[in-house]
C-alpha positions as CSV (number, residue, x, y, z in Angstrom):
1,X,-9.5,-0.2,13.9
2,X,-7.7,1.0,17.2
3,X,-4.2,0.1,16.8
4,X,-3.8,0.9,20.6
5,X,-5.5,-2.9,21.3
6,X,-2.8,-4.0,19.0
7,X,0.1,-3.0,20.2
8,X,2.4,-6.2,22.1
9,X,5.8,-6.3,23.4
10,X,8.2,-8.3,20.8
11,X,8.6,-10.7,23.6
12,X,4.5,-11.6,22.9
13,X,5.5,-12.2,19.3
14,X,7.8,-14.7,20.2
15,X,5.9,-16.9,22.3
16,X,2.7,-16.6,20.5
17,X,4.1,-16.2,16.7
18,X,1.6,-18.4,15.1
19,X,-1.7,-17.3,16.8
20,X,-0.5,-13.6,15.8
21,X,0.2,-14.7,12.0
22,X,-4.0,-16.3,12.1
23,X,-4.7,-12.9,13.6
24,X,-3.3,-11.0,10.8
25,X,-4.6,-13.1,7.9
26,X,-8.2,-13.3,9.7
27,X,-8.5,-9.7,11.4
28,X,-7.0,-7.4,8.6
29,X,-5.7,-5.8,11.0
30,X,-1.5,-4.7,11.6
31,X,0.2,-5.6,15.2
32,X,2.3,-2.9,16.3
33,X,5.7,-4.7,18.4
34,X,7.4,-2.5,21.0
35,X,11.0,-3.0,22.7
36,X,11.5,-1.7,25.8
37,X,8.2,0.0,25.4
38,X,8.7,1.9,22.5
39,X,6.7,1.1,19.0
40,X,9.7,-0.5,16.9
41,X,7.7,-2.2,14.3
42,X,4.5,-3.4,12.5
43,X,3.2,-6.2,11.5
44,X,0.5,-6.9,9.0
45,X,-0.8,-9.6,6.5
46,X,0.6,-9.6,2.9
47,X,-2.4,-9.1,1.5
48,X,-2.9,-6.2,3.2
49,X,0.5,-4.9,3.1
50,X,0.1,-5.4,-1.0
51,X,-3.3,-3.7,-1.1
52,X,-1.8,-0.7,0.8
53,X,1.2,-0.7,-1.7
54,X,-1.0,-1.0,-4.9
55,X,-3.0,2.2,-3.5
56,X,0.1,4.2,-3.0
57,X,1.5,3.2,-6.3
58,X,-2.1,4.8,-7.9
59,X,-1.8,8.0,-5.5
60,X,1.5,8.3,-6.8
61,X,0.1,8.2,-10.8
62,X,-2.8,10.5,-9.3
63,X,-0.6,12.9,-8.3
64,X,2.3,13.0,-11.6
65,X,-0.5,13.1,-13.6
66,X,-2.3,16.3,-11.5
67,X,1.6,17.8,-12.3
68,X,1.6,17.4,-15.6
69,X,-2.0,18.8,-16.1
70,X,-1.1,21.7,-14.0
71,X,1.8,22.3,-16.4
72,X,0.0,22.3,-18.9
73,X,1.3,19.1,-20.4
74,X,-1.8,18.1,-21.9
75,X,-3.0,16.5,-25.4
76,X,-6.3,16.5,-27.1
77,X,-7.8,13.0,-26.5
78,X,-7.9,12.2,-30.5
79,X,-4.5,12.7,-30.5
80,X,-3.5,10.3,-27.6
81,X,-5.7,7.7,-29.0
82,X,-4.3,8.6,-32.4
83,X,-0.9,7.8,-30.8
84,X,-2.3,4.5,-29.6
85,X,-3.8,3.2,-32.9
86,X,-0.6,4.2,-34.5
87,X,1.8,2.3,-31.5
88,X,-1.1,-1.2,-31.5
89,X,-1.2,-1.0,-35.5
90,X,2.9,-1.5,-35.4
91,X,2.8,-4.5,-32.9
């Protein structure tokens, strides 16, 4: 993706809004909307936009977990599964 053959002025969005909105849902691909040539914003489908946020939320679980490893906050699997039976047996 070169987001350099996306880039339009804000006045582009307004007079071609709908053909941008097919663009997004059928190209994947974000717009990025400049105001007096300067990048001010971007665009993208929701689907898109929710995929990226559903990877940064497991990044994010990546990463604590990667903490808590490091500090040594770590359990022998038996006894997290232990901890599981116990907390599914009371439910």
């Amino acid at each position: 993706m070169k987001l350099s053959q996306q880039v339009k002025p804000i006045s582009y969005l307004k007079a071609h809004a709908p053909e941008i909105v097919r663009s997004l849902a059928e190209n994947r691909e974000p717009v990025v909307l400049t105001v007096h040539g300067e990048a001010r914003a971007v665009l993208q489908d929701v689907s898109v936009y929710e995929e990226t946020q559903e990877t940064i939320a497991l990044l994010k679980v990546l990463a604590l977990t990667n903490k808590q490893v490091e500090a040594g906050k770590v359990d022998r699997a038996s006894e997290a599964f232990k901890r599981i039976r116990q907390r599914v047996s009371r439910s």
